[in-house]
C-alpha positions as CSV (number, residue, x, y, z in Angstrom):
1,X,-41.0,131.1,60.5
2,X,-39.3,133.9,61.9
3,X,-39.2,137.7,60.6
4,X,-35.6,137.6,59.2
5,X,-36.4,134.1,57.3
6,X,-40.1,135.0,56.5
7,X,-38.5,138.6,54.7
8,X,-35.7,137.0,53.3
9,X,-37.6,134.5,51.6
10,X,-39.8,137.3,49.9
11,X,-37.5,139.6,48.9
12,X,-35.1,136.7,47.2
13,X,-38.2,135.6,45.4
14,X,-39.2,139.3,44.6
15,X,-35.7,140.1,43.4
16,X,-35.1,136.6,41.5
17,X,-39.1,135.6,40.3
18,X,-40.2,139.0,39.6
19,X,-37.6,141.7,38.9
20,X,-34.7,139.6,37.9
21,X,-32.2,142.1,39.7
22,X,-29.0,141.0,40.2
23,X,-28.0,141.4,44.3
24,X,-26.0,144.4,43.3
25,X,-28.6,146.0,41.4
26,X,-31.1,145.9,44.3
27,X,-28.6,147.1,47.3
28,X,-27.9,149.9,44.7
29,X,-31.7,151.0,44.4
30,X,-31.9,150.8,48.1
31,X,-29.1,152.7,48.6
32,X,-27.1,150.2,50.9
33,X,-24.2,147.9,50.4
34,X,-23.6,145.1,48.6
35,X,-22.5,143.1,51.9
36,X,-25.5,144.7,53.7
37,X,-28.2,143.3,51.1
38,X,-26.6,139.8,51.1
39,X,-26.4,139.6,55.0
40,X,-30.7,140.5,55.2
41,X,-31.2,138.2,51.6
42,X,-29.7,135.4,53.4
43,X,-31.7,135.8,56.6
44,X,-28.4,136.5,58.9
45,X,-29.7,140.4,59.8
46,X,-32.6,141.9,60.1
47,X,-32.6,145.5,58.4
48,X,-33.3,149.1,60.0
49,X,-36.7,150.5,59.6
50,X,-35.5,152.9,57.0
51,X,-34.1,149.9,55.1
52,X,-36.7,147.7,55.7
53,X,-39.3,149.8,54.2
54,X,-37.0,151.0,51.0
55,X,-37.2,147.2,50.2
56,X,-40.8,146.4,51.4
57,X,-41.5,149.4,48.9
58,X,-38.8,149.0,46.5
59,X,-40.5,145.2,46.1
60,X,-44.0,145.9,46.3
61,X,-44.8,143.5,49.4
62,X,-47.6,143.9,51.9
63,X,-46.5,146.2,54.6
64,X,-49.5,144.4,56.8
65,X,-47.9,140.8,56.5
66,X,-44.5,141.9,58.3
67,X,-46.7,144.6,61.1
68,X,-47.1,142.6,64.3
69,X,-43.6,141.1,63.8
70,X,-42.0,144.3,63.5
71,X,-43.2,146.2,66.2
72,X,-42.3,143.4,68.3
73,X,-38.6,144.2,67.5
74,X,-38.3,147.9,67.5
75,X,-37.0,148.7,71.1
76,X,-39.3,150.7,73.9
77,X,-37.2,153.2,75.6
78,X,-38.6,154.5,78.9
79,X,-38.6,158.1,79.5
């Protein structure tokens, strides 16, 4: 499963299973939009690193089970 699906997955169940937040609710305690939220629930973007660890936070997931994948995508600028 990819990165976007495997996150998307856990923070609909996270939001849905075990906070019972509305979409609204949790783009609002991330501080992003409403449109922005839905596009990363439904696996269609990946979020920014500052995004990405408000939710992994926000939700209480395991930092470790998203690490490999992640640093695969953030881009390696050459000096």
């Amino acid at each position: 499963m990819s990165l976007k699906k495997r996150f998307s997955y856990d923070i609909f169940h996270a939001r849905t299973d075990v906070r019972r937040l509305t979409q609204q609710q949790t783009a609002d305690a991330v501080f992003i939009s409403l449109y922005e939220y839905q596009k990363i629930e439904k696996g269609d973007r990946l979020p920014g690193i500052e995004t990405f660890l408000r939710l992994v936070y926000f939700f209480d997931l395991d930092i470790k089970d998203y690490k490999e994948e992640m640093i695969a995508h953030v881009p390696v600028r050459s000096l």
